[in-house]
N, C-alpha and C positions, 0 to 999 in steps of 0.2 A: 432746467439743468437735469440730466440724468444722473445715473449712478456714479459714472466717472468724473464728475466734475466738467464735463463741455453740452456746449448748446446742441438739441437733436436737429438745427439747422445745417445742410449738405448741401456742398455745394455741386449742383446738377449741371453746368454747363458743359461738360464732356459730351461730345460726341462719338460714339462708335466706342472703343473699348480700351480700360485703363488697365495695365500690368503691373504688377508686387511679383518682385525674385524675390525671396528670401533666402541670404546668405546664411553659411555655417559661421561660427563663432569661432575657427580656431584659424589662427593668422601663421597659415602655413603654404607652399606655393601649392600643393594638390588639391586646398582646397579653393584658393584663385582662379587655377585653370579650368575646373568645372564650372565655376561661376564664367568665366570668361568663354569658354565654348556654347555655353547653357545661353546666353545673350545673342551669340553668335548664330546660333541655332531659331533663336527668335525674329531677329533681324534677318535670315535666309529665307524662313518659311511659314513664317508668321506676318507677313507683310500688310496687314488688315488692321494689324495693333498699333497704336498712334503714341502712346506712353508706356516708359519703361522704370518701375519703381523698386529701387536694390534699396532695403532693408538693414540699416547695419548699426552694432553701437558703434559711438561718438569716435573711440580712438581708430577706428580700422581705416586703413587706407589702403588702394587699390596700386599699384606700382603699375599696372598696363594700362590704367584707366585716365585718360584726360577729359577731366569732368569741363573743361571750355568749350572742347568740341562735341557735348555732348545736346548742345539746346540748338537746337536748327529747326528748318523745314523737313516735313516730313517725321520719322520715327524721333522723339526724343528720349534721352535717359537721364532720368535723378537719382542722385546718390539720396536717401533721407536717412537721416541719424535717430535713435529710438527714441528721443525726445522731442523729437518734432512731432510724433503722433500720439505715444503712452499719453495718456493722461499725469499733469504733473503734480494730482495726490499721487502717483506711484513714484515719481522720483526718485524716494529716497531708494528705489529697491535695483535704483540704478547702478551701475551695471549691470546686469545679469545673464548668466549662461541658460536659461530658461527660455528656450524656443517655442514653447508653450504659451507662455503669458507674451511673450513679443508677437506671435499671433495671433493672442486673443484681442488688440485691437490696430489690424489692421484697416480696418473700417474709418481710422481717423486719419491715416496719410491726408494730408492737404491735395484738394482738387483730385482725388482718384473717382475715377468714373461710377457711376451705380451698378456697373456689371464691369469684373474685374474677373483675372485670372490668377490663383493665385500658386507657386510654381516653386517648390522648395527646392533645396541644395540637392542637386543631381537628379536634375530632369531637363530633358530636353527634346527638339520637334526633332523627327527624322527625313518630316516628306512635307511638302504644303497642307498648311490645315486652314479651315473655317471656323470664321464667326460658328456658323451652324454645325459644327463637330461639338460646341460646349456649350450651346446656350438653342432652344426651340423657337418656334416662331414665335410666342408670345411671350420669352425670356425667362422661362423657367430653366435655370443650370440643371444638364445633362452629366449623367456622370454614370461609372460602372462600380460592379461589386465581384471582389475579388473572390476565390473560393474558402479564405480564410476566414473561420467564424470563429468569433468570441464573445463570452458575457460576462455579466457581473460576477458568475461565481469563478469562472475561470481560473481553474489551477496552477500557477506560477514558480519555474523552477528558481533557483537560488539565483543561476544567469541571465536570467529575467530584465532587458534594458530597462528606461525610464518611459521608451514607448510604448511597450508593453503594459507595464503597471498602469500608463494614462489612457490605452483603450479599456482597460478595464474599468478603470474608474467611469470613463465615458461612457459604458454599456451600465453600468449603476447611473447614473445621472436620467440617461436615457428612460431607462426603467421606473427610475420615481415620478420623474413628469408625465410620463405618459401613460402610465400603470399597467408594461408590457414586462414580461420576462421571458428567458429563454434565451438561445443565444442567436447574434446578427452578423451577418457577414459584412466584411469591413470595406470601405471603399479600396478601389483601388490602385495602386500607385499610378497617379498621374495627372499633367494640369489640370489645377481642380476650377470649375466655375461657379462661381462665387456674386453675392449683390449684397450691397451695405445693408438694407434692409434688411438681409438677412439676419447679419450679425447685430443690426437695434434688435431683433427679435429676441436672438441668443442672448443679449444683455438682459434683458428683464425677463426670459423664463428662467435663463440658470445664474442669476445675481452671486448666490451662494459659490457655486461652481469656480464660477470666473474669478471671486475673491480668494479661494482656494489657492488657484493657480498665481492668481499676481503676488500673493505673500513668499513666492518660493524662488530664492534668485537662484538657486543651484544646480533647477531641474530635474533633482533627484528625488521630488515627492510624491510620493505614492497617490496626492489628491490630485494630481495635475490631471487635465482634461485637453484632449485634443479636440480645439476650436472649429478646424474646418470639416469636422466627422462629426461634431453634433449638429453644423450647421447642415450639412445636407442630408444628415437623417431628420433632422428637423424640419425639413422642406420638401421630404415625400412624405412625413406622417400629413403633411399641412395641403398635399397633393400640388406644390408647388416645385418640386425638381420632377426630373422625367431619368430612369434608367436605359442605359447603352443595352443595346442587343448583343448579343452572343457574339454574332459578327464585328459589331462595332468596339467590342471589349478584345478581339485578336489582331485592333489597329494599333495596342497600345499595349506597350512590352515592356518587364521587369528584365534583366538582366542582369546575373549576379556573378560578377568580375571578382568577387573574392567568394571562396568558398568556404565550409566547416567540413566539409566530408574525413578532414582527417587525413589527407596524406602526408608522407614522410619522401625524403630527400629518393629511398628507394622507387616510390611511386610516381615519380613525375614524370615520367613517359603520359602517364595516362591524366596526371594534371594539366599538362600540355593540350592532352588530344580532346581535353572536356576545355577548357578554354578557349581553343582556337575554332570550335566550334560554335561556343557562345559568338564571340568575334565575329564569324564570317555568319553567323543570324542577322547580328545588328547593319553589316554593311550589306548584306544583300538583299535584305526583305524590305528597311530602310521605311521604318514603323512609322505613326503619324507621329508618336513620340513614344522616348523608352525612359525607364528610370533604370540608373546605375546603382544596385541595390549595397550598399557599404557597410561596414563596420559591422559582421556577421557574431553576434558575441557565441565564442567558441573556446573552451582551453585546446583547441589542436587549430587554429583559425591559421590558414593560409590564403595569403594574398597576392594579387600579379601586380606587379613592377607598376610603378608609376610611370614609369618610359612606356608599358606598352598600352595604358591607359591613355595615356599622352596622344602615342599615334593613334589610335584609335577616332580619338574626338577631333584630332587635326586633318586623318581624312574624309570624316563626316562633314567636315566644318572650316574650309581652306579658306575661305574669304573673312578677312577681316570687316569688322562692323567699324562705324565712321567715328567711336567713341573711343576707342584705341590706339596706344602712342603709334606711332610712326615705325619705330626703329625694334624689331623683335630681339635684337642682341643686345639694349639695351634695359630691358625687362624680365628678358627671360632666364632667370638662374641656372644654372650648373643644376642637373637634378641627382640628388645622392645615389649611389652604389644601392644596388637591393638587400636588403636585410632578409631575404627570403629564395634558401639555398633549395628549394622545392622547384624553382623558375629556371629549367635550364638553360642556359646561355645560348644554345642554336635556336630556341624557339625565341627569345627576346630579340637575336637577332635577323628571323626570319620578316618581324616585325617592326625592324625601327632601319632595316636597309634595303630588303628587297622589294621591288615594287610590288603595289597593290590590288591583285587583278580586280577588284570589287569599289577601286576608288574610282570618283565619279572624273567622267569629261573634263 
């Protein structure tokens, strides 16, 4: 038995490569529809990937999602609930809003392959990718490094997320095991490649760490430790991950659809003209895959309409996947009025009426 309480027996019979979405925790339709596009996207252009594993607690249910049609030939999709894999000494710490400790063991999903991808809330493929975009010939996960560096001592403002406080902590962890300091530049946003072994590894060097992280249902702990950043810094110290080139780090794009720059209702001419170019980046250049960079913490944080988020990922993403109800008027809610008087009405209407010259064939 290991630390957790389960056999270090895995089950190996996958072939070719097993997927973990990990969903957001808040049951709200904006954060459905990125799950639901983000899927969409996988099933377009991911076509190599054979299993599709969504991450969620017990109570969340998918209104688009018909989990009967989702076991077939070819791609399949499981829903798994966080008790099918946590370990159940952690139980009692169940529920929790701690995305942290929900991915410190993904590693236990039933029958997930030994080379997995693993693909948070608001990521998704632009273009066809490969096997060999995230993993080398001899299976070492690939991955890039963003230009943001941070360390242990890393000065923190008062707005400071909970991911922030957890790379630091994780640049401290890093620095005791390894008896390095200074600061590291962070991975960077995008499907991360990943191997169970990797994460038995992470268990028994950062035992401490991981216990940190699973005592905290709230998410808000300042010990918390991000799981898939110590695994692949843990995997180049060990000369076992490989880093993306220069080139291969400008296949894969951050895009931040909500801004902090601070504008006011005056300014939104040029909120417009800094969005719509974000916009027409993602639909023209049509990345291996981008992340939709959210929730900017800012006291002046403006954001774009979920209507033009919406068209966005629907003309990325027009085909429906074979795991999705039927009927779109039967799922798809009313989306509320924008709370965000920065968003002119001719630019949201630019984009949810007139056509698309950048949407595909």
């Amino acid at each position: 038995m290991n630390a957790w309480g389960r056999t270090g027996a895995w089950m190996h019979g996958c072939q070719g490569a097993g997927w973990m979405c990990c969903c957001s925790f808040a049951a709200d339709w904006a954060v459905e529809q990125r799950l639901m596009y983000s899927l969409r996207s996988i099933s377009q252009f991911a076509r190599w990937v054979r299993r599709i594993y969504v991450a969620v607690p017990a109570e969340r249910k998918f209104v688009w999602l018909d989990e009967g049609r989702s076991r077939g030939p070819g791609l399949q999709l499981r829903v798994v609930r966080h008790e099918e894999f946590i370990p159940p000494g952690l139980h009692d710490k169940l529920p929790t809003q701690n995305r942290f400790m929900v991915a410190s063991f993904i590693n236990f999903i039933p029958e997930l392959a030994e080379k997995f991808i693993y693909m948070p809330d608001g990521m998704f493929f632009g273009a066809d990718v490969a096997a060999s975009d995230f993993y080398s010939p001899d299976g070492s996960p690939r991955f890039g490094l963003a230009s943001t560096v941070s360390g242990a001592d890393t000065v923190l403002w008062p707005t400071a997320t909970p991911f922030d406080w957890a790379v630091r902590e994780t640049n401290k962890v890093l620095d005791g095991h390894w008896g390095m300091s200074g600061m590291r530049a962070m991975p960077m946003l995008q499907p991360y490649a990943l191997t169970r072994g990797l994460f038995t590894d992470m268990h028994a060097f950062y035992r401490k760490a991981f216990e940190s992280t699973a005592a905290d249902r709230t998410g808000q702990s300042h010990l918390n430790v991000v799981p898939h950043f110590l695994a692949l810094w843990s995997a180049k110290y060990l000369d076992k991950a490989v880093e993306l080139s220069k080139t291969e780090i400008r296949s894969h794009m951050t895009i931040d659809l909500e801004t902090s720059d601070g504008f006011t209702p005056d300014g939104a001419g040029d909120q417009d003209k800094l969005i719509d170019q974000q916009l027409r980046l993602v639909l023209a250049t049509r990345p291996k895959s981008f992340a939709l960079r959210l929730h900017v913490p800012s006291t002046k944080l403006v954001q774009v309409p979920a209507s033009v988020k919406r068209v966005v990922l629907k003309t990325m993403f027009p085909r429906r996947a074979s795991w999705e109800k039927n009927s779109g008027a039967s799922y798809a809610p009313t989306l509320p009025p924008t709370d965000f008087p920065t968003s002119s009405p001719s630019f949201i209407n630019k984009w949810t009426k007139a056509p698309d010259p950048f949407a595909p064939l």
